[in-house]
C-alpha positions in Angstrom: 6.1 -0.9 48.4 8.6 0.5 46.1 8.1 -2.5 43.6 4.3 -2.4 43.5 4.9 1.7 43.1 6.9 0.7 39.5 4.8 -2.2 38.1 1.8 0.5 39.1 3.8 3.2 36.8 4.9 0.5 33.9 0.9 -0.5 33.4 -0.1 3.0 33.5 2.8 3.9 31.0 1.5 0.4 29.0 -1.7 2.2 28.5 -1.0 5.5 27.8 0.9 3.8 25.0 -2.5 1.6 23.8 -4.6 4.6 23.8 -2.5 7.0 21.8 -2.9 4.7 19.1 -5.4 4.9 16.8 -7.1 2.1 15.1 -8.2 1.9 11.2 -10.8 -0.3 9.9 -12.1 2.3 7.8 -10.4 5.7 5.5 -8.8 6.7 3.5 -5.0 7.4 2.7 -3.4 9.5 0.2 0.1 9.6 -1.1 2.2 11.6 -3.9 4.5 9.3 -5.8 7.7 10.0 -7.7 8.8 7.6 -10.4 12.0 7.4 -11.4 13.4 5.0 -14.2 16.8 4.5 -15.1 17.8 5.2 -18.3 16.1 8.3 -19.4 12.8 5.9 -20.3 10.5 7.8 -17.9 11.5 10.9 -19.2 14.3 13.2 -20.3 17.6 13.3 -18.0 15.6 10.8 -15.8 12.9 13.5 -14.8 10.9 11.7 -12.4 7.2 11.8 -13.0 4.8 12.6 -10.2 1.7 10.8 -10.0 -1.3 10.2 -7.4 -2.4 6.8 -5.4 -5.6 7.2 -3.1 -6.1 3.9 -0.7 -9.5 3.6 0.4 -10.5 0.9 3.2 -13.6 -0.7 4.7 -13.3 -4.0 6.6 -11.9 -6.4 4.5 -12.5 -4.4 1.1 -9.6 -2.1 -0.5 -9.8 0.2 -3.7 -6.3 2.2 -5.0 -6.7 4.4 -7.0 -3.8 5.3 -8.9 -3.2 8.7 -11.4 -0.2 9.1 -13.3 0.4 11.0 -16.7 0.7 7.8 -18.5 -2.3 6.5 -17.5 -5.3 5.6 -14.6 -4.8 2.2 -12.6 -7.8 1.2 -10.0 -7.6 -2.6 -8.2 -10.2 -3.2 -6.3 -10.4 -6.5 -3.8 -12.8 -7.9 -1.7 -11.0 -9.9 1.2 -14.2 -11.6 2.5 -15.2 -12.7 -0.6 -11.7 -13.4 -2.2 -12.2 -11.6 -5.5 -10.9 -8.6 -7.0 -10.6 -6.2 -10.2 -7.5 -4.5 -11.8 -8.5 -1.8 -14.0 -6.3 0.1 -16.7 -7.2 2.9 -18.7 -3.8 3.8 -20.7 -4.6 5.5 -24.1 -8.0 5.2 -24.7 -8.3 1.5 -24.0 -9.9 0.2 -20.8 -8.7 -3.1 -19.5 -10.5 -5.1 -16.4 -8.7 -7.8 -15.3 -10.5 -10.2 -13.2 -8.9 -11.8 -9.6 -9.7 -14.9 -7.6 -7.6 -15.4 -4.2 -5.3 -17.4 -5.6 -4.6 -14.4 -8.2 -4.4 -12.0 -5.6 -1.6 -13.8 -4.5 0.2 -14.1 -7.1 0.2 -10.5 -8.6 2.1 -10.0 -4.7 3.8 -12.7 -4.8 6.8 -10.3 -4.8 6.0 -9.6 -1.3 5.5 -13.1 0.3 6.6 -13.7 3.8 8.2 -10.1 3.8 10.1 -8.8 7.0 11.4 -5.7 7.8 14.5 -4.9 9.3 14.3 -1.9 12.0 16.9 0.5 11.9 17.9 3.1 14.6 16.5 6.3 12.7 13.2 8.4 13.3 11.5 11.6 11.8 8.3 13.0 11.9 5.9 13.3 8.9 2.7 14.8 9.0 2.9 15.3 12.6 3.2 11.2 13.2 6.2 10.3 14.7 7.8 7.6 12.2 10.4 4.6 12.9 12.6 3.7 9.8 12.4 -0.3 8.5 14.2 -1.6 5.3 13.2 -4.8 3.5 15.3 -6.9 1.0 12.8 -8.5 -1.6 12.3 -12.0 -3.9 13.4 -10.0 -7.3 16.5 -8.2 -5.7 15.1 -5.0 -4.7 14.9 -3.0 -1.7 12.3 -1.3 0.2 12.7 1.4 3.2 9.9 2.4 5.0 9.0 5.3 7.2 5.8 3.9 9.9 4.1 5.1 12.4 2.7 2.9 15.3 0.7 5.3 16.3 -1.9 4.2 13.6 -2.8 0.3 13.1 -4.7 -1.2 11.0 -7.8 -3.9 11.8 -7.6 -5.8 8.5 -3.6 -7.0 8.6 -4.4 -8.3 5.2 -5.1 -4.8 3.8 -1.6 -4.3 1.9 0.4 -8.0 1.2 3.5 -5.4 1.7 3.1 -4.4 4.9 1.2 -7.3 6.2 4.2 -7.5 9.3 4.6 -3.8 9.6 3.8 -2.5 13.1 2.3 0.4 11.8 1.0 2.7 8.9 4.0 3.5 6.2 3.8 7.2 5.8 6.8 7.4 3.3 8.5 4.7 1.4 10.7 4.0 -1.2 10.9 0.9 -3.5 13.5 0.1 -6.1 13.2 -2.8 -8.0 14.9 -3.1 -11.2 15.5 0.4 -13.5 12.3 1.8 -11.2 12.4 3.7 -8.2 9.2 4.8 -6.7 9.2 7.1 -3.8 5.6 7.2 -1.7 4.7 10.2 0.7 1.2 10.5 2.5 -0.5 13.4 1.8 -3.5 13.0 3.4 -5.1 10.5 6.4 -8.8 10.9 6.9 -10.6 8.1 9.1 -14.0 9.3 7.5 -16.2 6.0 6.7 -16.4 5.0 3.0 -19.1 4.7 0.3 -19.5 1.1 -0.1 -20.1 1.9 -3.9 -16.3 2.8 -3.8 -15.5 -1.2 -4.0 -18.1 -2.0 -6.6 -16.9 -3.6 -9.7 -17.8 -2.2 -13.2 -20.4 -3.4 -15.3 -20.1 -2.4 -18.3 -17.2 -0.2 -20.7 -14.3 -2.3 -20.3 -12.7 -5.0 -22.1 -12.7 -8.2 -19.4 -10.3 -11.0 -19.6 -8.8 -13.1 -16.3 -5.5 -12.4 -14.6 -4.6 -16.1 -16.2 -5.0 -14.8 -19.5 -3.2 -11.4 -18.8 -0.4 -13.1 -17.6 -0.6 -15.7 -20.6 -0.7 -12.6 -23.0 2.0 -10.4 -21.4 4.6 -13.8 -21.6 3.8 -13.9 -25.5 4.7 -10.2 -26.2 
């Protein structure tokens, strides 16, 4: 009797713990970032510069939107249909760079078969309780990661980054070479989407592939 009375108390623990989370297939997410570069390049006495990054889902689509002082950077992909757009605007020139899968890939490649280690710290940020994870990457860097499992995400695929992250990251920081960039969510809203968020531009850029970016960006 005693035995059935704890399996009975595990499974209705088990389930309290499935229905406190929350899935996302759809929303938006919105982080503050802090770049730092080594060196006094980003600025003066290394005077980290804030900028903005929206992420905005729907099924298998994904548009960030990022805002910095030095200039506007949107990439928009299409999972299901395994294309994608990168577009710059840095003074007064607009770039779109043009994705296939295989490109996709590549501009993450950084991240390929990333794991995270878990490590034995928590805190809370916006009212989600968060577990602490730390990644060693391809190039040397680091990344540490504040999650919470109370939020997961239907399209795995949505970030290459946190592809094996049990969770949403709600604060992160990545160093990689002379740059440090530190992430913080500022904003979580499961509202659904405009599909004409993830439409590609027509018209007022200059287009060239992510083959001939890449081509281009060896030569200089």
């Amino acid at each position: 009797m005693k035995k059935l009375w704890f399996i009975g108390l595990v499974l209705l623990v088990n389930n309290f713990t499935v229905s406190a989370q929350r899935m996302m297939s759809e929303g938006t997410l919105a982080y503050n970032l802090q770049i730092m570069i080594s060196g006094g390049v980003a600025q003066p006495n290394d005077a980290p510069i804030d900028a903005n990054a929206t992420l905005y889902l729907k099924g298998t689509s994904r548009r960030t939107d990022l805002l910095s002082p030095l200039g506007n950077e949107t990439t928009i992909y299409d999972g299901k249909a395994g294309n994608g757009v990168i577009l710059k605007s840095f003074s007064g020139q607009k770039l779109m760079i043009t994705l296939n899968k295989d490109d996709w890939m590549d501009f993450h490649k950084t991240y390929a078969g990333i794991q995270f280690e878990a490590l034995n710290e928590t805190k809370d940020v916006m009212g989600y309780p968060c577990k602490k994870a730390i990644s060693k990457l391809a190039d040397g860097g680091s990344l540490v990661v504040y999650y919470t499992p109370d939020i997961q995400m239907v399209n795995k695929d949505y970030n290459p980054t946190f592809v094996n992250l049990n969770g949403v990251p709600m604060e992160y920081e990545l160093a990689t070479g002379k740059m440090k960039v530190k992430y913080t969510i500022t904003k979580i809203n499961f509202d659904p989407v405009p599909a004409a968020k993830f439409e590609f531009p027509r018209s007022g850029y200059r287009v060239m592939t992510y083959a001939e970016n890449k081509a281009m960006k060896k030569t200089n």
